[in-house]
N, CA, C and O of each residue as an XYZ file, in Angstrom:
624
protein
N     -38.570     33.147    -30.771
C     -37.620     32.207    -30.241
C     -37.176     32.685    -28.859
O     -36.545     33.739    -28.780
N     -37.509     31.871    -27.602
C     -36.524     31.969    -26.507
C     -35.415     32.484    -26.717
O     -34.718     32.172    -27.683
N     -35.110     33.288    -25.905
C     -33.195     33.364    -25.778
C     -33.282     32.723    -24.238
O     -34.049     33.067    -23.340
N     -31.896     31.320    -24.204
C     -31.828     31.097    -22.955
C     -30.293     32.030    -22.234
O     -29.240     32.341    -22.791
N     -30.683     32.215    -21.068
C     -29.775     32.858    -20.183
C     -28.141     32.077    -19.919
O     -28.315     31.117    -19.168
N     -27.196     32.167    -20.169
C     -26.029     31.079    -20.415
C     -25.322     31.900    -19.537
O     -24.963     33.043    -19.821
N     -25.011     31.046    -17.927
C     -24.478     31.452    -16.948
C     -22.868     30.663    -17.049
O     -22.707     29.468    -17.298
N     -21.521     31.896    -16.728
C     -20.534     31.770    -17.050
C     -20.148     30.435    -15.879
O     -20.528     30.276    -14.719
N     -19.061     29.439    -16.921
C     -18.639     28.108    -15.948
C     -18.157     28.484    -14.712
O     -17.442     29.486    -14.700
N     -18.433     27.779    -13.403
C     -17.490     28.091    -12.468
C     -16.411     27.553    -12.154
O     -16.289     26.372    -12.479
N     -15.318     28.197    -11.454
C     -13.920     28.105    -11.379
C     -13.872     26.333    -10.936
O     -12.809     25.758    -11.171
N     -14.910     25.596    -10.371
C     -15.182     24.353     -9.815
C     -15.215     23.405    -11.324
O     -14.389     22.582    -11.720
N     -16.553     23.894    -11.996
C     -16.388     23.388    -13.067
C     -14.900     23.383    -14.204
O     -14.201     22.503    -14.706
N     -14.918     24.203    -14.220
C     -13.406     24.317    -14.981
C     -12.103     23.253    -14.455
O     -11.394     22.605    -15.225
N     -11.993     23.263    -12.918
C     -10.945     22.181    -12.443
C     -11.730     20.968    -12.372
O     -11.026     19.959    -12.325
N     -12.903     20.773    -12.352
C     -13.401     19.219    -13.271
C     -12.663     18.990    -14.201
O     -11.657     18.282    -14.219
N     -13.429     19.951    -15.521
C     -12.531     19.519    -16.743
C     -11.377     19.293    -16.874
O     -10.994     18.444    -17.678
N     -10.295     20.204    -15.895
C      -8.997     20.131    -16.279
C      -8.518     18.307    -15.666
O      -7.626     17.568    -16.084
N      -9.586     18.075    -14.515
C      -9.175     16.580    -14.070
C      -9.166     15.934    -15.048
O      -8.213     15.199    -15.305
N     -10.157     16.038    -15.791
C     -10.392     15.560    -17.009
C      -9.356     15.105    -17.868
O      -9.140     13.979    -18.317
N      -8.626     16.411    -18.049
C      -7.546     16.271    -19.247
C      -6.338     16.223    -18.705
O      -5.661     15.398    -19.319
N      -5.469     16.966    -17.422
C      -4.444     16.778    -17.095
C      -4.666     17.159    -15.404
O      -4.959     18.194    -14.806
N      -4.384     15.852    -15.016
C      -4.005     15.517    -13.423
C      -4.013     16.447    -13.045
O      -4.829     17.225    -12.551
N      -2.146     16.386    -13.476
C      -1.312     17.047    -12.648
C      -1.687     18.581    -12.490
O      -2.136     19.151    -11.496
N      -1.401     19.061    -13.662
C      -2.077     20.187    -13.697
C      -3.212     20.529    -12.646
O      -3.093     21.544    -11.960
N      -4.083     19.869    -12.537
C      -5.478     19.780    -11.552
C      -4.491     19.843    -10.315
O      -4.395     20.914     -9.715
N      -3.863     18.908     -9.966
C      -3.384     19.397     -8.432
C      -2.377     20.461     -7.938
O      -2.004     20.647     -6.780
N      -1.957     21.232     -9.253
C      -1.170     21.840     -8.820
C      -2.485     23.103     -8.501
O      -2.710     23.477     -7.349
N      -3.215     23.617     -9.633
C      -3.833     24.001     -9.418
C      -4.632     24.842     -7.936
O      -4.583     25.950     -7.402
N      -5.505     23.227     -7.682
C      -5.873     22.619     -6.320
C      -5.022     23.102     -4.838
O      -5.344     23.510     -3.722
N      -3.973     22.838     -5.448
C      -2.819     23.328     -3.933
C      -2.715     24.948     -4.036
O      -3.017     25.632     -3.059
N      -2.414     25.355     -4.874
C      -2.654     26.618     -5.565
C      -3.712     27.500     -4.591
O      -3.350     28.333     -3.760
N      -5.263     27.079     -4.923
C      -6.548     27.357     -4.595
C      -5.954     27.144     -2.676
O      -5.956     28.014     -1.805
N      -5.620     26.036     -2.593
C      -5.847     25.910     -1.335
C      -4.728     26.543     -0.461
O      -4.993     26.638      0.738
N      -4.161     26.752     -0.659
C      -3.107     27.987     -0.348
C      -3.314     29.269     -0.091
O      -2.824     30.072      0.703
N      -4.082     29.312     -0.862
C      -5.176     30.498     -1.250
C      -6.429     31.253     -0.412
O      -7.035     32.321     -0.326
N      -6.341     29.547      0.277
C      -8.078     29.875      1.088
C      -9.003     30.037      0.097
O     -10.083     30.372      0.583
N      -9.023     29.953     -0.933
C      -9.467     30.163     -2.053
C     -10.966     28.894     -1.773
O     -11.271     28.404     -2.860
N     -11.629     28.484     -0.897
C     -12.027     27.256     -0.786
C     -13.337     27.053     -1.670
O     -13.483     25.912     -2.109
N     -14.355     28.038     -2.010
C     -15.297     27.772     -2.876
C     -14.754     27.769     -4.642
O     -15.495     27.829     -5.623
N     -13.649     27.704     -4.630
C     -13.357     27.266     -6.503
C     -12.756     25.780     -5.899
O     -13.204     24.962     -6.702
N     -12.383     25.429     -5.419
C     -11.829     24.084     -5.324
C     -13.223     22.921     -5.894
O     -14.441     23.097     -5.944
N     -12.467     21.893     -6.210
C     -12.832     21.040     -7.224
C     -13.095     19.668     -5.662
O     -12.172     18.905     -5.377
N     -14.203     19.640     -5.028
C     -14.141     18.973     -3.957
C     -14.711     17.394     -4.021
O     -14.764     16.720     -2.992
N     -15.102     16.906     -5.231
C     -15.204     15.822     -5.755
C     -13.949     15.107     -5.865
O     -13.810     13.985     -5.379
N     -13.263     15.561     -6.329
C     -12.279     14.911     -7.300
C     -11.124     15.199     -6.070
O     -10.337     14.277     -5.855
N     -11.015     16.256     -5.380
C     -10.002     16.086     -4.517
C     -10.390     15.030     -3.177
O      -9.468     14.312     -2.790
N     -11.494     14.940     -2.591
C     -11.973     14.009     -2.055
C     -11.942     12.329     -2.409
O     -11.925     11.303     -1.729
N     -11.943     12.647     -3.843
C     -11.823     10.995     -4.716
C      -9.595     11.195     -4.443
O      -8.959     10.302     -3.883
N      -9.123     12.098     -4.821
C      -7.910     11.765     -4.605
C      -7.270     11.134     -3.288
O      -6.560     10.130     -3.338
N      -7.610     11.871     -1.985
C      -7.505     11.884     -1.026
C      -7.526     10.289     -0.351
O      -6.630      9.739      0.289
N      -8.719      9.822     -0.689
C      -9.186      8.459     -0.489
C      -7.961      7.795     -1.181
O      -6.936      7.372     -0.647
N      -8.361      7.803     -2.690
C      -7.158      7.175     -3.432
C      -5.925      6.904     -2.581
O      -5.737      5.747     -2.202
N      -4.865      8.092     -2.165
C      -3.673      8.164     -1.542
C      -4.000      6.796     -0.360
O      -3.432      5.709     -0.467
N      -4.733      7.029      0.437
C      -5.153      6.538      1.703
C      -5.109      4.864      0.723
O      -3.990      4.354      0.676
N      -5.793      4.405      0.296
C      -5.900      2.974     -0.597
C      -4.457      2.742     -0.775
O      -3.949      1.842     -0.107
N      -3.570      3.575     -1.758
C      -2.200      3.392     -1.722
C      -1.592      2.958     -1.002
O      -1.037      1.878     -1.202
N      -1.510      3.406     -0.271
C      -0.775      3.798      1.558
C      -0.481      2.350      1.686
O       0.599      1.765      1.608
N      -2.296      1.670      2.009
C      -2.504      0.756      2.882
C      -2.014     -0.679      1.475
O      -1.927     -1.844      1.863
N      -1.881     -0.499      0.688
C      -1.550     -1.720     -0.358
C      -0.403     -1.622     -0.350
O      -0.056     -2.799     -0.450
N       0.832     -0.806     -0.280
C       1.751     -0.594     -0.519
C       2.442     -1.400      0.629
O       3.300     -2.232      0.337
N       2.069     -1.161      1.988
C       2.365     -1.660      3.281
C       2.341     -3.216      3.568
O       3.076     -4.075      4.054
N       0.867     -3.080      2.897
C       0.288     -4.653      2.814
C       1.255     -6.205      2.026
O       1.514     -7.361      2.363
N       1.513     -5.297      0.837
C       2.401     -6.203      0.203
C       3.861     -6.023      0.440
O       4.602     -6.997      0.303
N       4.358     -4.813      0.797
C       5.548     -5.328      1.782
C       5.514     -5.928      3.203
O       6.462     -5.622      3.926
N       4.990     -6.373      3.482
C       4.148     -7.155      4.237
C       4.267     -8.279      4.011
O       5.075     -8.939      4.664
N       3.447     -8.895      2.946
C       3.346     -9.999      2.137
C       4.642    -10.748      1.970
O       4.865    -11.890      2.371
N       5.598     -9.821      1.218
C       6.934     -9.982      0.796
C       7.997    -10.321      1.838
O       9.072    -10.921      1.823
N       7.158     -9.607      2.867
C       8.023    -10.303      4.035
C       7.969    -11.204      4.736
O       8.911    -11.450      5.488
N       6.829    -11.989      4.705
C       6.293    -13.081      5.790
C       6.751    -14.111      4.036
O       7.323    -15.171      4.288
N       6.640    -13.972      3.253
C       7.208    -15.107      2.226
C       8.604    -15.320      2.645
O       9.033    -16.470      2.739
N       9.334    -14.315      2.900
C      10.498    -14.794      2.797
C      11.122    -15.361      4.097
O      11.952    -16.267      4.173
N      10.395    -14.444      5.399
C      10.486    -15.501      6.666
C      10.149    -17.003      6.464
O      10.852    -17.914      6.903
N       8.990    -17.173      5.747
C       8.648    -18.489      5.554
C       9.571    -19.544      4.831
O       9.518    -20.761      5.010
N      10.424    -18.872      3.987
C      11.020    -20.002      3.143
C      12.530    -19.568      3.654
O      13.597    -19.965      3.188
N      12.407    -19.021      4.299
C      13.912    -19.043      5.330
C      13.480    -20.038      6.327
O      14.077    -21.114      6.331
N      12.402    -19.808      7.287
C      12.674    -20.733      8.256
C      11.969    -22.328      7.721
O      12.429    -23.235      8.414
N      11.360    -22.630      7.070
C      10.813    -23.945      6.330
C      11.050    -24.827      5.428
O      10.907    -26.043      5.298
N      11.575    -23.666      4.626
C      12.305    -24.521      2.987
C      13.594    -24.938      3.494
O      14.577    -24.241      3.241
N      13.740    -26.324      4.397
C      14.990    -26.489      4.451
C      15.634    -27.153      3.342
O      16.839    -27.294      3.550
N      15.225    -27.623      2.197
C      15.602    -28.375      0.633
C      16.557    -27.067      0.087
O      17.696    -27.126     -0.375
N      15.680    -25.845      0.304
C      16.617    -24.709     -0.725
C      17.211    -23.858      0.446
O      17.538    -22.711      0.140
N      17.370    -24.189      1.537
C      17.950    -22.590      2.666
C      19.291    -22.996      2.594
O      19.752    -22.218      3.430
N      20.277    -23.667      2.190
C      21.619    -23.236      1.830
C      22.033    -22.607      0.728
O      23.090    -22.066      0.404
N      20.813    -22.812      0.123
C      21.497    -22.221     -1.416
C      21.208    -20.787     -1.225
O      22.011    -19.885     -1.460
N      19.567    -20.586     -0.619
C      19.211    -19.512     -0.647
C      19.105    -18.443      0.551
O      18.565    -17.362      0.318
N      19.620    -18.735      1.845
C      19.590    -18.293      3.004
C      20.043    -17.268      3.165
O      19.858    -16.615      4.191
N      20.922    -16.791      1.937
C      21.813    -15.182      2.273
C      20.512    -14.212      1.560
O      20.138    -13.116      1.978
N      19.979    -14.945      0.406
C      19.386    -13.912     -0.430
C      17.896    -13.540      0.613
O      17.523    -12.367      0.646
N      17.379    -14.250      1.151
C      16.118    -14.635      1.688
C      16.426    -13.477      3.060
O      15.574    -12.704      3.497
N      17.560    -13.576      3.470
C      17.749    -12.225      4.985
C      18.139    -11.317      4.096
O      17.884    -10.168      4.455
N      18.678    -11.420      3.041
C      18.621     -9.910      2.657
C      17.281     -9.606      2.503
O      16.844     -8.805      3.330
N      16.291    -10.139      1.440
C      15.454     -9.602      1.397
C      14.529     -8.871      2.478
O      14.117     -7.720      2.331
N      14.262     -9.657      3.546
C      14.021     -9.433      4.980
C      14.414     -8.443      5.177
O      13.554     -7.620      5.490
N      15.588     -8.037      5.131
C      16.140     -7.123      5.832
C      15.619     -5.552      4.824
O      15.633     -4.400      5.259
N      15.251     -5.941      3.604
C      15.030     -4.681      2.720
C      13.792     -4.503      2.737
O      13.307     -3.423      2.397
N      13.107     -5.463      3.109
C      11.145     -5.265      3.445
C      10.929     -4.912      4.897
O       9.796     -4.528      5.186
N      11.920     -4.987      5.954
C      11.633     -4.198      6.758
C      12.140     -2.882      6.815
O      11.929     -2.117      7.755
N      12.748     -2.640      5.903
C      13.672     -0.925      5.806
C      12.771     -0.468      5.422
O      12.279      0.466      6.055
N      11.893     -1.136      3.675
C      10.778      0.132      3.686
C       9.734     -0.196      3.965
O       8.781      0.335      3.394
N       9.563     -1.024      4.783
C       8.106     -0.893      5.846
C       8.142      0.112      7.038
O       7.119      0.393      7.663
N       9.293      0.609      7.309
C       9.781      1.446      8.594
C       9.459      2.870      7.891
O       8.711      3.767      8.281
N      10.275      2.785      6.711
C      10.261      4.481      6.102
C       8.776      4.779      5.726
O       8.499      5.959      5.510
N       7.764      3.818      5.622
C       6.266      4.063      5.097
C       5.219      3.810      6.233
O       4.049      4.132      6.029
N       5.646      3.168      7.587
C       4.893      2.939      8.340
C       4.347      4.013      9.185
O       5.069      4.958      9.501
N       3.278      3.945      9.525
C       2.438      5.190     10.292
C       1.894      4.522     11.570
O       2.151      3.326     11.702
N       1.359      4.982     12.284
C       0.561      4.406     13.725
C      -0.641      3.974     12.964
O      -1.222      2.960     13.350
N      -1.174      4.757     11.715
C      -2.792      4.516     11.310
C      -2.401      3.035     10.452
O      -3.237      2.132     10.424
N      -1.057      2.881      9.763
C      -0.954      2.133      8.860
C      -0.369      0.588      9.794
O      -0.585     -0.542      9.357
N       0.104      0.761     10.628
C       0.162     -0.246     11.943
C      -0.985     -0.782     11.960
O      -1.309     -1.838     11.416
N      -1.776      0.079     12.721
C      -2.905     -0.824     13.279
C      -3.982     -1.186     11.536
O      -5.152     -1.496     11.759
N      -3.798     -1.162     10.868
C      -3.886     -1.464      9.420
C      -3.424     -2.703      9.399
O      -4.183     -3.657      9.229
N      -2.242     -2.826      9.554
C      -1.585     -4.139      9.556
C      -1.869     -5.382     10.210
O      -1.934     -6.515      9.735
N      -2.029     -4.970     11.393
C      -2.077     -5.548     12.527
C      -3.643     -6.240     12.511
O      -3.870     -7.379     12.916
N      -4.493     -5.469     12.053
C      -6.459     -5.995     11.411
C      -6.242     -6.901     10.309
O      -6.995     -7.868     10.191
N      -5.266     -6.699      9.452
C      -4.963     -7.561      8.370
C      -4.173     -8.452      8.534
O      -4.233     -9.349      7.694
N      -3.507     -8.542      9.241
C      -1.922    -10.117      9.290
C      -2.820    -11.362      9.049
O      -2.308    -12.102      8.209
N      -4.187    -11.888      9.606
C      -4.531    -12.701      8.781
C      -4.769    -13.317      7.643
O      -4.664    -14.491      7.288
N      -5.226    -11.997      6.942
C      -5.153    -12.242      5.355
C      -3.895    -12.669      4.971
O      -3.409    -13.731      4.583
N      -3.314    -11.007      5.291
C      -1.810    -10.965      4.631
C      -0.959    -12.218      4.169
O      -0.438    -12.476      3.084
N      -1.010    -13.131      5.756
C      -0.573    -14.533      5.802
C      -0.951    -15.509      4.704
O      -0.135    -16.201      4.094
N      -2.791    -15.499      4.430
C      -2.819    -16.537      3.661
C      -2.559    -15.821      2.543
O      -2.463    -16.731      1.719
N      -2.388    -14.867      1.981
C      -2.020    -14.734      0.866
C      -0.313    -15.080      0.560
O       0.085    -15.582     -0.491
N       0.440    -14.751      1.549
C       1.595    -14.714      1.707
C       2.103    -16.605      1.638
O       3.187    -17.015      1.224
N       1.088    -17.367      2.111
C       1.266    -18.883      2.548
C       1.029    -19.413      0.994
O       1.814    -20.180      0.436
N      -0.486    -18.749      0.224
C      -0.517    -19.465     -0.946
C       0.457    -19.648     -1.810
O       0.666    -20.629     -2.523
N       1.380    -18.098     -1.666
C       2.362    -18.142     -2.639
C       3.609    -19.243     -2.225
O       4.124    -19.691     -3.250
N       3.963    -19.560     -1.493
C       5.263    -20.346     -0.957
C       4.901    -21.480     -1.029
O       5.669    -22.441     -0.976
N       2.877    -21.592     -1.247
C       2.979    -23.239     -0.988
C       3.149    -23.680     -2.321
O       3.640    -24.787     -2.542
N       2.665    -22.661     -3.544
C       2.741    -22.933     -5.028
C       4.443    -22.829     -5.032
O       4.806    -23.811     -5.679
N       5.488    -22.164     -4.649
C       6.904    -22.127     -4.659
C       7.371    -23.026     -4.129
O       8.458    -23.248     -4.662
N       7.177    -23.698     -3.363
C       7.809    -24.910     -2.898
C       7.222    -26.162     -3.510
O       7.741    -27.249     -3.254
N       6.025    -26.058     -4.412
C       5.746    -27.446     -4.956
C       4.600    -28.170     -3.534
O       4.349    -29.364     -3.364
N       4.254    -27.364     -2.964
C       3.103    -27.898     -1.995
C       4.209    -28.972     -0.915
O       3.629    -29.657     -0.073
N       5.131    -29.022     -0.967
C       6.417    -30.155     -0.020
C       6.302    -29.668      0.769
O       6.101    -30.655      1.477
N       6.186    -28.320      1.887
C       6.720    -28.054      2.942
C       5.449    -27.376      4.144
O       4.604    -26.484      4.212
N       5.943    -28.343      4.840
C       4.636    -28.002      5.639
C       4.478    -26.995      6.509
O       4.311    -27.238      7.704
N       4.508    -25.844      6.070
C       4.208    -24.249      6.599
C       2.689    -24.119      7.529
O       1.590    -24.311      7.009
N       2.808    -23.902      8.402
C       1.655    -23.042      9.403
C       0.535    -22.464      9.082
O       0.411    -21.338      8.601
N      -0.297    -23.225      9.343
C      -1.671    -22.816      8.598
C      -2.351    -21.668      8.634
O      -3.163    -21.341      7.768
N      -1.922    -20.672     10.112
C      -1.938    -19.642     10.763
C      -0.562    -18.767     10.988
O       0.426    -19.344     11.441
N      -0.532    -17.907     10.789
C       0.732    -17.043     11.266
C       1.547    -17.115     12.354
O       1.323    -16.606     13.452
N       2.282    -17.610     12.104
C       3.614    -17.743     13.723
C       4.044    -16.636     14.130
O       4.508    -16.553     15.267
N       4.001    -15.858     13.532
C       4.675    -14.461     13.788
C       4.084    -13.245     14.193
O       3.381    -12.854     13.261
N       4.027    -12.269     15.386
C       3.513    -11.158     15.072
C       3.875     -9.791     15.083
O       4.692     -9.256     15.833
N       3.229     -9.296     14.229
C       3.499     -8.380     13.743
C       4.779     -7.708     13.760
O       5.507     -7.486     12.793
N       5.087     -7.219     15.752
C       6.477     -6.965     15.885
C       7.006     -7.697     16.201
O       7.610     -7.433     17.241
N       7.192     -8.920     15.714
C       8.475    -10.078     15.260
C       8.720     -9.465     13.978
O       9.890     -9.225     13.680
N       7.672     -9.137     13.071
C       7.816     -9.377     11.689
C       8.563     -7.399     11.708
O       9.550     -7.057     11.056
N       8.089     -6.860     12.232
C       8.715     -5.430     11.807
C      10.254     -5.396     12.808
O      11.156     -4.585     12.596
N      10.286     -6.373     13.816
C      11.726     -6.155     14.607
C      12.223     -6.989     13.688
O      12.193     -6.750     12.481
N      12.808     -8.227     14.310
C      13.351     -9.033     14.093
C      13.149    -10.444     14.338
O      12.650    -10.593     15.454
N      13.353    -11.609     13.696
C      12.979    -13.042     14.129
C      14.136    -14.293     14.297
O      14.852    -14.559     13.332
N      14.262    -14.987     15.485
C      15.345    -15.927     15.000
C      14.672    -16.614     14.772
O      13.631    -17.088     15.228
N      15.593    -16.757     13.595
C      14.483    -18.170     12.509
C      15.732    -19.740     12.544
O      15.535    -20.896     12.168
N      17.100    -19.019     13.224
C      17.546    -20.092     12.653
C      17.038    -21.745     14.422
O      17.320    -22.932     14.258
């Protein structure tokens, strides 16, 4: 019978598995190692897959406060049927989607924005046109840019 040669796991393999079973653990790890200089045990798959991840976050997170904000410009300055009832709640909101668009915004996540405001819009337009019952005839294209939407807009 063969005997095969069974070479011990490496420190790489091992923070696979631990991705495996607990995250966190894995990144504390990871920071650990990399603190360390420690750079050939690091787990460079999976921190590379994290890395990206964060970056995806970033840019969705922005995006839909974003979103949240061009809705509510929109049915502030358009929905004139509901802007007395609703005109205080609608600048507040405004006013709280640009607070944390400021505390999360980056120069990389700007010009992010700024490649996207087209979308952003029609996604932002579908929703207000299903909220208003299709009645109000909103801008087929974005009126606003960008720094209107991160300063300020008179809407009235």
């Amino acid at each position: 019978m063969e005997s095969q040669l069974q070479f011990p796991i490496s420190p790489s393999e091992v923070l696979s598995e631990l991705y495996e079973q607990d995250p966190t653990q894995w990144l504390e790890v990871t920071v650990s190692l990399l603190r360390q200089n420690a750079l050939v045990d690091v787990d460079w798959v999976h921190l590379i897959e994290e890395l990206e991840s964060l970056g995806k976050r970033d840019r969705n997170r922005v995006a839909h406060l974003l979103e949240q904000l061009i809705r509510h410009c929109l049915l502030l300055q358009y929905w004139q049927q509901e802007r007395g009832r609703n005109q205080n709640h609608w600048r507040a909101e405004i006013q709280g989607f640009r607070t944390q668009l400021r505390r999360h915004l980056t120069t990389t996540l700007k010009n992010y924005l700024e490649e996207e405001l087209p979308q952003i819009y029609q996604d932002a337009l579908g929703y207000v046109q299903e909220k208003t019952g299709h009645t109000v005839d909103f801008p087929q294209k974005c009126p606003y840019s960008l720094t209107q939407l991160l300063e300020s807009l008179p809407l009235d």
